[in-house]
N, C-alpha and C positions, 0 to 999 in steps of 0.2 A: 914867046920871048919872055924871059923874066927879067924881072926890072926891080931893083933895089928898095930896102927897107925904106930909106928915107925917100927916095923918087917917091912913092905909093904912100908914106904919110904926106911929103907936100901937093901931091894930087889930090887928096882927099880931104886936106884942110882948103887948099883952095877951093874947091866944090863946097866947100860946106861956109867958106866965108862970102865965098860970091854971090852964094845960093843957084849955082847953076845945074839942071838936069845932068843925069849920063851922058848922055849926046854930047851937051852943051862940053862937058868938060874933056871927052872923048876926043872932040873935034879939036880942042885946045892945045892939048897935050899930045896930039897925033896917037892915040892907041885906041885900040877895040876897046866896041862897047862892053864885051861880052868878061873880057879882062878885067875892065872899074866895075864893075854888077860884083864879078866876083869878090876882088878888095874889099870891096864895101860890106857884103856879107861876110866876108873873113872877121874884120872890122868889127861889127856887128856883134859876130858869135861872141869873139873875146869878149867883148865889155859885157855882154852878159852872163858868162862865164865867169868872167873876175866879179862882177856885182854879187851873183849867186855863193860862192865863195865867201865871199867878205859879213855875211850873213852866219 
């Protein structure tokens, strides 16, 4: 299933202001874990990508 730009950033700010695991935020949001792993290294890539860049 895919799920919208902003669904997947407010999943992942959630997770990151709660401080809750994959699971944790997985079971929250009702989606695979395997789904937020992935987000989250998409996530990830970019900011390092855009940092790398900006250099």
């Amino acid at each position: 299933m895919s799920y919208t730009i902003d669904f997947r950033r407010k999943v992942i700010s959630v997770r990151k202001a709660e401080g809750l695991t994959i699971r944790e935020t997985a079971k929250q949001f009702r989606i695979g874990k395997a789904c937020l792993n992935d987000q989250s290294q998409k996530i990830q890539r970019h900011v390092r990508g855009s940092s790398i860049k900006m250099l």
